[in-house]
Structures are given as structure tokens and as C-alpha cells.
C-alpha positions, -999 to 999 in steps of 0.1 A, spaced: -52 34 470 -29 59 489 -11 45 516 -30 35 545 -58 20 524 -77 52 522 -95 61 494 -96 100 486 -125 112 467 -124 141 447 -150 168 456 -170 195 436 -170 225 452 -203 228 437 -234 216 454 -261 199 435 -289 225 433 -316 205 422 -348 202 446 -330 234 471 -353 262 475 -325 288 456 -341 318 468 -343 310 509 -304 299 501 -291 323 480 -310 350 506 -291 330 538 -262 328 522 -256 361 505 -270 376 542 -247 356 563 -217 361 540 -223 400 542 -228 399 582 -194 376 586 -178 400 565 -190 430 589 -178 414 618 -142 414 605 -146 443 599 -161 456 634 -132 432 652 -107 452 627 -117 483 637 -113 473 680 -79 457 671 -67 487 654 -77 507 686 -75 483 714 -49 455 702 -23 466 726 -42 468 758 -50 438 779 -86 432 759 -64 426 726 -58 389 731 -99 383 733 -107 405 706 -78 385 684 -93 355 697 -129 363 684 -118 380 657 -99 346 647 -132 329 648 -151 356 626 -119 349 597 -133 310 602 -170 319 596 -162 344 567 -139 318 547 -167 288 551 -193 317 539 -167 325 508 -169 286 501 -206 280 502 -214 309 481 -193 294 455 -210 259 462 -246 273 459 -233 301 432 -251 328 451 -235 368 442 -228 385 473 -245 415 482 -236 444 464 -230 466 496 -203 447 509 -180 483 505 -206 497 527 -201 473 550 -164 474 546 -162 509 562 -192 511 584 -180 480 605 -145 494 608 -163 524 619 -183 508 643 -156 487 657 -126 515 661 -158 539 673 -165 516 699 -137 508 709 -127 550 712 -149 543 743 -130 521 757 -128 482 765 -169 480 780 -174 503 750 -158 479 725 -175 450 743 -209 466 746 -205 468 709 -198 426 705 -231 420 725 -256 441 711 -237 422 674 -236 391 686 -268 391 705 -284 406 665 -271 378 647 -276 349 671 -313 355 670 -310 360 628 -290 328 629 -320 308 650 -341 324 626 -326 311 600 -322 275 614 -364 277 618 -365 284 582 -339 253 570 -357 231 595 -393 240 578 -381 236 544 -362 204 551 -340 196 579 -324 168 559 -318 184 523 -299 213 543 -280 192 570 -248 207 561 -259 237 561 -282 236 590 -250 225 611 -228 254 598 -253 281 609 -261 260 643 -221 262 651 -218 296 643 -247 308 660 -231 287 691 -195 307 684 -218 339 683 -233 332 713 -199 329 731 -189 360 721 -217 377 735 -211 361 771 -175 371 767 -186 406 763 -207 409 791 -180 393 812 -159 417 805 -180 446 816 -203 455 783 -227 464 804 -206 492 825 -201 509 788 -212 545 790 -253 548 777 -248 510 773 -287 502 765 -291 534 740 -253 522 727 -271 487 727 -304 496 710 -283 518 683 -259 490 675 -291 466 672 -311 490 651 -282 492 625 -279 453 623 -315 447 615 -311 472 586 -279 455 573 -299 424 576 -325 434 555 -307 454 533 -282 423 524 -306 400 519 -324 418 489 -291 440 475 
């Protein structure tokens, strides 16, 4: 025993896959993974325009969060073995895109952007969580918990957004309804590619 009396235990970064339902997972994961990965992306894109101005520290500071939910997505798809989606350089130039172009707007521009996001993916995180919970809440605690904290972080994000004047952005519902329309295609596009 290591001092202190504690025993370490070695773990597998591999899960045991017997009894899962691998194609609800590997679709969750491979989707999540993708729309972590977009959100750097979009966060890049405002910090590249807006990281200097007084909105910088709050788009770090979410951004910061996003890296967290990307590098647990990078672990469970190794855990689960699940290939990410194959438009993932798609996503790495249409999120920067989407965040600098945003941002070009200004800060409510930038932030209208994060709520119409975050407002997409909280919703297809509680989808998700409905499908885990069907299936079997207990056979996908972990997983069940990771999705429920990030949907929680998401969440936060888009109340920060709106209290920093998201919904002042010029055109803000059409900006809005445009932002949301492109998230539900990346949805279902990285599920099934």
C-alpha cells in the first residue's frame, strides 16, 4: 500500500461494452464529441475577435469550460471505441466562422451567438438524458451524469449571454433562428457521418 494506506487501482480506459446499447452510445458520443469540438471552435473564433475587449475574460471563462467537456468527450470515445464523425474539419472552420462572424457584430452579437448554441444543445443534451434514462439509468450512470453536468454548464452559458445583452444583438431572433437551424443540421449530420 502507498502511503497513507490507500490502495490505487489501476483503471482501463476501456469500458466494458457488453449489455450497452453500442449504437445509442456510439451515436451520443460521436454527436457530443463533434458539438464540443464546435464550440471550441465558435469560442475561438470570439476570442480571436473579441479577446481584448472587456467581454474577453467571459468568453475565456466559457471557452475554458468547452476545453473541459471536449477532453472528457476525447476520453469516452476512446472508452466506448466510438470513431468520431468524419466532418469534424467541417466543423473545424464553420464554428470559427461562426464565432469570429459573430463576434464582427459585436459583444450582443457574439453573445446572441452563445444563446441560440447553448440554448440548441441544452435541449439535445435533455434529449439525450431521456434516451440514457429509457434504456437504463443505472447501466449509463456515468455517463448519464457527464451529459447532466454539461448540460447544466451549457445552460449557464446561455444565462450569461443574455445577461450580457444577447438579446439587444442586431436581428437577434432571425440571428437566433439561423444559428439554431445550423445546429440541428450539425446534429444530425454528426450523428450518422
Amino acid at each position: 500500500l502507498p502511503a497513507g494506506g490507500v490502495s490505487l487501482r489501476l483503471c482501463s480506459t476501456r469500458v466494458a461494452l457488453e449489455g450497452i446499447n453500442k449504437p445509442v452510445i456510439d451515436r451520443i458520443i460521436r454527436v457530443d464529441h463533434a458539438g464540443e469540438y464546435g464550440a471550441n471552435r465558435i469560442y475561438a473564433g470570439q476570442m480571436a475577435v473579441l479577446g481584448r475587449s472587456s467581454v474577453g475574460p467571459i468568453i475565456q471563462q466559457m471557452w475554458n469550460q468547452e476545453k473541459d467537456h471536449l477532453k472528457k468527450f476525447n476520453e469516452l470515445m476512446v472508452a466506448y471505441r466510438v470513431r468520431p464523425t468524419v466532418l469534424l474539419p467541417f466543423w473545424n472552420v464553420a464554428g470559427f466562422v461562426l464565432g469570429a462572424g459573430s463576434a464582427l457584430l459585436g459583444k450582443k452579437g457574439a453573445m446572441a451567438c452563445t444563446v441560440a448554441v447553448e440554448e440548441s444543445i441544452s435541449d439535445h443534451y435533455n434529449s439525450q438524458i431521456r434516451t440514457l434514462m429509457e434504456e437504463d439509468p443505472e447501466k449509463y450512470k456515468e455517463l448519464l451524469q457527464v451529459i447532466k453536468q454539461f448540460r447544466d454548464d451549457e445552460r449557464e452559458h446561455h444565462d450569461i449571454g443574455l445577461e450580457h445583452d444577447a438579446e439587444a444583438a442586431p436581428a437577434y431572433s432571425v440571428l437566433k433562428k439561423a444559428v439554431q437551424l445550423g445546429c440541428k443540421a450539425a446534429i444530425f449530420l454528426s450523428e450518422r457521418i
